[in-house]
Structures are given as C-alpha cells and as structure tokens.
N, C-alpha and C positions, 0 to 999 in steps of 0.2 A: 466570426465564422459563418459568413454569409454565399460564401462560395469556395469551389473545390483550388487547390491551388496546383493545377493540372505540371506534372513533372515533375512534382516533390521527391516523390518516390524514388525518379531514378536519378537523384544528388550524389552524388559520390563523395563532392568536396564537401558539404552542407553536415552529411553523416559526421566526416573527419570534424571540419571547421566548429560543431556543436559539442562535440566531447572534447574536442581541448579546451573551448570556452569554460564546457565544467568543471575542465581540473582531474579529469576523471586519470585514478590513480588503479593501484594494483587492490586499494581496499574494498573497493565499488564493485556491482554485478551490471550487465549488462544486458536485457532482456529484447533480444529481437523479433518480432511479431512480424511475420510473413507468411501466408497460406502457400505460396508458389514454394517459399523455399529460393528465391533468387532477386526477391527485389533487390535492386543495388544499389539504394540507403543502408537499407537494412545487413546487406552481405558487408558492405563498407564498414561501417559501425562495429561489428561483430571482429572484422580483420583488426581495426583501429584500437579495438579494448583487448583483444588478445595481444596484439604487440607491449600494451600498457601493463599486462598480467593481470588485467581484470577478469574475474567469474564471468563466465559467458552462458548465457541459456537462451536457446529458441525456441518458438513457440510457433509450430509449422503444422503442415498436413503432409508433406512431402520431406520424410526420412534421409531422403537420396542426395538432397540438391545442397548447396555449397550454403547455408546460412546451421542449417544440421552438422556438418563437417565443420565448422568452424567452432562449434557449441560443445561445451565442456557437459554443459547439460542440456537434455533433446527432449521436449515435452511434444509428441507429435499425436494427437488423436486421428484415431482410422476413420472416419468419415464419409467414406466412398464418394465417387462423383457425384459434382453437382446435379439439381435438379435443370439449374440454365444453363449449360455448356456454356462457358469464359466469365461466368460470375463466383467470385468466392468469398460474396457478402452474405450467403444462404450457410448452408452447414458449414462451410469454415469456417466464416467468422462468427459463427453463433458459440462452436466450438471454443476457438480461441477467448472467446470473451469470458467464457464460463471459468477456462484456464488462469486466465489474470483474474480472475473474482476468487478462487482458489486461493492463486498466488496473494493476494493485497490480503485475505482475510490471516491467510499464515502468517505474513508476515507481521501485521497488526497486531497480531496475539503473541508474537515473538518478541516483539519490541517492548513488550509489556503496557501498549495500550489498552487492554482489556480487561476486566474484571470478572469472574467466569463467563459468560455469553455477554457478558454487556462492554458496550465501547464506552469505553470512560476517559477518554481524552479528547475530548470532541470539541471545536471551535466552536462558540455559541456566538453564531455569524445571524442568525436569524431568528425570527418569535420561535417558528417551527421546531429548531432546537434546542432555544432556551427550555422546549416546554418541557423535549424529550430529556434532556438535561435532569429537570428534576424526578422527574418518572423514573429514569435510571437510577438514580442516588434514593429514590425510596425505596425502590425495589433492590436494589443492594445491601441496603443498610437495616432493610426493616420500619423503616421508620418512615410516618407522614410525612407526606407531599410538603407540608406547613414548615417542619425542618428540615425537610431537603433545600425548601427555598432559603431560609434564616441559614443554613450553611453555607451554600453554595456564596451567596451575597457577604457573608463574613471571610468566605477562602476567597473572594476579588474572583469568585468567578471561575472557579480553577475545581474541576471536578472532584481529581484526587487528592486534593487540601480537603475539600469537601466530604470525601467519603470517610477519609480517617478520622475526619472531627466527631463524625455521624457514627463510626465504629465503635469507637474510642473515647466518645464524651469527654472529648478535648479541643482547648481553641485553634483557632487558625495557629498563632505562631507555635506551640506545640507539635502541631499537626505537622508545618512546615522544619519543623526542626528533626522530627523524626524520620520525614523523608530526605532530608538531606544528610541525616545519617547513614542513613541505607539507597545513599546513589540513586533517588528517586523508585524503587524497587517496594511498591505498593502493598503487594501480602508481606515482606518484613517489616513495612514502617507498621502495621496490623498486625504483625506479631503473629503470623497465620504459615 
C-alpha cells in the first residue's frame, strides 16, 4: 500500500465482482462506509448484498443519500461541515472510524473472543503479543506470569486452552475436552 489506487471508489463491477467472489450469502452483514453517502463502490456493494438478502448497515454522515436508503441499518453521526470544504478525511472519517472501532469491539465480545475486558483470542504473530498473551492469562486467572507461560506453552499456544487449564487446574487435553463440550463457549467450559 504504497500508493492511492485512484478510481477504486467508483467500481461498480469490482463492488459486485468481490462479493460474489465471497460467496456472500443471505447469512453475512454488509457494512458500507461512505461519508458522501454516494460512493458507487459502496452504493453497488449495499444494492448487490440486499438483492443476496444480506444485513445491510451504513456507516455515513449524510442520512439522505442512496448508500442510507439502501441500509437496513443507518449508523450516521451528525458531524457538521468540514473544516476543508471537499475533504471528509477530518470529522468524517474520524467519526466513522470511531464507529467501526465500536462495531469490531461488539462484535468481538459477541462472538465470544473476550474474557471480561480482556481479548483472549488473540493470534500470537509477534514477541509483542506473545508478551501481552500472558499478562492477559495472569490477569484473568489470578495467577503468575510463570504459569501463564507453563500454560499457555502446554495449550500449543491457544489462550482459551490456556485460561481453563489456569481456571480449573486441569491439563491441556481436559481443558480441550471441556471446551469442546460446550461448542468452544469459554464461561461454561469454567463452569462460570
């Protein structure tokens, strides 16, 4: 992402051509992000997933314009005029972003990544994580950093193997066996 890919925006077929690549079905939601309210990626994309009977939600500054009408659900923050007449990188899309940080944190806690405030399903792609990794897992569990690590390293790495072993003072395959009783569903494999 070393430069802008000038005309993206207004693909119409690119909108269509990438959700049928997904497969995108009536079960999927489809989140349009447009401050105008008319980009026509974004209008495309929104027509394309309602024809599919997909959940549709925009995420706009402008109520009025046809990516809103198209949206089963309409997230539009009032914002008023920009401060640079024809930029809506300033309060729209600061708005907007705050929205999708909203959105991603809901839905994270909905899917059952989370452990009260703490993210517990977390890719440990880096030192950085790993570190956060067991900081999480001690602060969940109560218990030293020393067997956050010795669990974490016995569940292959896998948080929520991890946290129940640390719960629960039980091994890895226990641990995993509990969660897979309870359709991976973390406070009942914890009995919580």
């Amino acid at each position: 992402m070393t430069g802008a890919v000038e005309g993206a925006e207004d693909s119409i077929r690119n909108a269509e051509r990438e959700l049928r690549e997904r497969k995108l079905t009536r079960n999927d939601i489809v989140v349009g992000v447009t401050a105008s309210g008319t980009t026509p990626y974004v209008v495309a994309a929104m027509k394309f997933a309602r024809g599919r009977g997909a959940l549709t939600v925009a995420v706009t500054s402008n109520r009025r314009m046809a990516a809103a009408r198209l949206a089963k659900i309409v997230i539009a923050p009032e914002v008023g005029p920009e401060v640079l007449t024809g930029s809506t990188r300033l309060k729209a899309g600061t708005s907007q972003k705050m929205v999708l940080n909203m959105l991603s944190t809901a839905v994270m806690a909905r899917l059952g990544h989370v452990y009260e405030n703490l993210m517990i399903d977390m890719m440990l792609t880096n030192e950085k994580l790993a570190d956060r990794a067991l900081q999480i897992l001690a602060e969940a569990s109560g218990k030293k950093v020393s067997a956050a690590e010795h669990a974490l390293r016995a569940a292959g790495h896998n948080m929520r193997v991890a946290l129940v072993m640390l719960k629960l003072r039980v091994g890895a395959a226990e641990a995993r066996k509990r969660l897979k009783a309870v359709r991976g569903d973390l406070r009942k494999a914890m009995g919580e």
